[in-house]
C-alpha positions in Angstrom: -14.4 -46.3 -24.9 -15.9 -42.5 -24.8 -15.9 -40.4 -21.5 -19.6 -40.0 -21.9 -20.2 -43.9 -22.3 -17.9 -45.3 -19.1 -20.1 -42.2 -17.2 -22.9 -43.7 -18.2 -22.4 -46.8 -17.3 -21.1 -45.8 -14.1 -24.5 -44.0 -13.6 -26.1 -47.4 -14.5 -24.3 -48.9 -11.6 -25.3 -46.2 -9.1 -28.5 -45.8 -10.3 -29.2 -49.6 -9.6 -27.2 -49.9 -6.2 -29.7 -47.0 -5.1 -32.7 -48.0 -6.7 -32.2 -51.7 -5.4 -31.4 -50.2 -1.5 -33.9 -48.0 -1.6 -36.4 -50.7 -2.5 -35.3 -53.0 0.1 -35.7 -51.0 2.8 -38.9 -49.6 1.9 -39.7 -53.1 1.2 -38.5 -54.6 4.7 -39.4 -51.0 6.3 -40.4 -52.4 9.9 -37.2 -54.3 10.0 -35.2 -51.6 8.7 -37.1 -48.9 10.6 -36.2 -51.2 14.3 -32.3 -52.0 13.2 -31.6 -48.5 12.5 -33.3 -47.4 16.1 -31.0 -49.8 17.4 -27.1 -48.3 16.4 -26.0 -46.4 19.1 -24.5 -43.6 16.8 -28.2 -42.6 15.2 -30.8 -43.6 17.5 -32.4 -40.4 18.2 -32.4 -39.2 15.0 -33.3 -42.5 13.4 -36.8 -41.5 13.0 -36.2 -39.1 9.9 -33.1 -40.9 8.5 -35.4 -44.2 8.2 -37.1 -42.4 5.7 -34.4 -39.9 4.2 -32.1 -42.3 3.4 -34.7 -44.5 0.9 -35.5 -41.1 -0.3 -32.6 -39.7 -1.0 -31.3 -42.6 -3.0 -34.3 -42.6 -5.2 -33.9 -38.7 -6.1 -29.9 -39.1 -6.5 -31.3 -42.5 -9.1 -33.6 -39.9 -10.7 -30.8 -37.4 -10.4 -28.7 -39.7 -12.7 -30.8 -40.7 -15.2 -31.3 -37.2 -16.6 -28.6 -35.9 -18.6 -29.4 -32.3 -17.2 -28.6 -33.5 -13.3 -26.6 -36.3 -14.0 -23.1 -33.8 -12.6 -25.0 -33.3 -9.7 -26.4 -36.9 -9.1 -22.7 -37.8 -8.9 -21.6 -35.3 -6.9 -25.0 -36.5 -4.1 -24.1 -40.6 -5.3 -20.3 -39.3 -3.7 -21.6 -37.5 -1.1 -24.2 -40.0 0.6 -21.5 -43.3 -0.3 -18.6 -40.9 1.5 -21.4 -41.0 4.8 -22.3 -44.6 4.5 -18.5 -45.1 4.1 -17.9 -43.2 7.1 -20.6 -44.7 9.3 -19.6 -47.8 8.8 -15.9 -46.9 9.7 -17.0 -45.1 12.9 -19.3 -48.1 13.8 -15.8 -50.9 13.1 -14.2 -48.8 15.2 -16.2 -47.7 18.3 -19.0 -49.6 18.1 -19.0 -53.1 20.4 -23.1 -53.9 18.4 -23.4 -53.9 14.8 -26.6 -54.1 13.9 -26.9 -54.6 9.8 -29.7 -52.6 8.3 -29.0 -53.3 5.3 -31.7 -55.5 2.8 -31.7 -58.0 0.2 -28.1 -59.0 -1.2 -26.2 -56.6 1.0 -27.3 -57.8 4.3 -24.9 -60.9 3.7 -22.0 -58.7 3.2 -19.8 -58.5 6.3 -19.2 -55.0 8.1 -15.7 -54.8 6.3 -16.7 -56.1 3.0 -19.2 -53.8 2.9 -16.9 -50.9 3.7 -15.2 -51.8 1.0 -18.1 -52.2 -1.4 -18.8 -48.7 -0.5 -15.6 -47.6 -0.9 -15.8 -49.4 -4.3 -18.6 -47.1 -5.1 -17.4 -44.1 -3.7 -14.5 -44.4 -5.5 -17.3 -44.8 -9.0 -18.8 -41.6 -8.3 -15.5 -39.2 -7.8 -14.6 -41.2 -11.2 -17.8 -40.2 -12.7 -17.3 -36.8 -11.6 -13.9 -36.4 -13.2 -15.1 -37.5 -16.6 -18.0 -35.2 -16.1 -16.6 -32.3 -15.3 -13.5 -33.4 -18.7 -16.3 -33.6 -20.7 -18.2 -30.6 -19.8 -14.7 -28.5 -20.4 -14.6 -30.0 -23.9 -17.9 -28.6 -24.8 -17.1 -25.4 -23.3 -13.6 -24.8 -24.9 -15.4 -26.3 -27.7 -18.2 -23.5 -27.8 -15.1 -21.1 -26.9 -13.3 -21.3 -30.3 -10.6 -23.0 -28.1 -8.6 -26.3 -29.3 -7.6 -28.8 -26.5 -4.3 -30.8 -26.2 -5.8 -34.5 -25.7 
C-alpha cells in the first residue's frame, strides 16, 4: 500500500474521531458543559475549554482534509490526543472522581480503555506524521535532482 494512501486513511480515522466528538459534545453541550465543570483538575478554566475543545477538533478535521494542511493537522491531531492522553493519566492517578465527559460511543468506554483508545490514536497521528514528513522528502529530493535509496 502507498505512503500517501495508509496517511490518508489514517486522516480518515482522525478526521471522524474528531468530527464525531466534536458533534457530541456540541450535541449534549449542557451535559458536557456541567461534567467538565465538575473534574477537579480544570474547573476554573472549564468555561473556555467547553468550547475549545469541540472547536479545535473541528479545525484539526478541516486541517486534515486539505492536502495543503493535512502535515500540520497531524501534527495538532498528535498534539491535542498527547493532552487528552495525559489528562486522563493524571485524572487515573490522582483523581478519587472521574467524571466522563465524553458523548455518544465513548462514554461507555472505561477510564483505562479509553486511555488506551487514545493512545491508539496518538500513536496514528505520530505514524501519519512519519509517512508525511517520508513523503514530503521524496518530493523534495525528487525536485532536487537527487535519487533516494528505498
Amino acid at each position: 500500500m502507498k505512503k500517501n494512501t495508509i496517511v490518508e486513511i489514517i486522516s480518515a480515522l482522525l478526521v471522524f474521531l474528531f468530527l464525531y466528538a466534536a458533534l457530541s459534545k456540541l450535541l449534549e453541550f449542557d451535559r458536557f458543559k456541567y461534567q467538565l465543570s465538575q473534574s477537579p483538575f480544570i474547573t476554573r478554566i472549564s468555561p473556555m475549554v467547553v468550547w475549545v475543545i469541540p472547536i479545535s477538533e473541528i479545525f484539526i478535521s478541516v486541517a486534515l482534509l486539505v492536502r495543503r494542511t493535512r502535515l500540520a493537522g497531524l501534527h495538532a491531531a498528535f498534539f491535542l490526543m498527547l493532552l487528552f492522553t495525559g489528562y486522563i493519566f493524571i485524572m487515573l492517578r490522582y483523581s478519587p472522581y472521574l467524571p466522563c465527559s465524553c458523548g455518544g460511543v465513548l462514554a461507555g468506554l472505561s477510564w483505562k480503555q479509553h486511555f488506551v483508545f487514545n493512545g491508539v490514536f496518538a500513536g496514528l497521528s505520530l505514524a501519519g506524521i512519519a509517512l508525511q514528513n517520508s513523503n514530503r522528502d521524496h518530493i523534495k529530493n525528487a525536485f532536487a535532482g537527487k535519487k533516494l535509496n528505498t
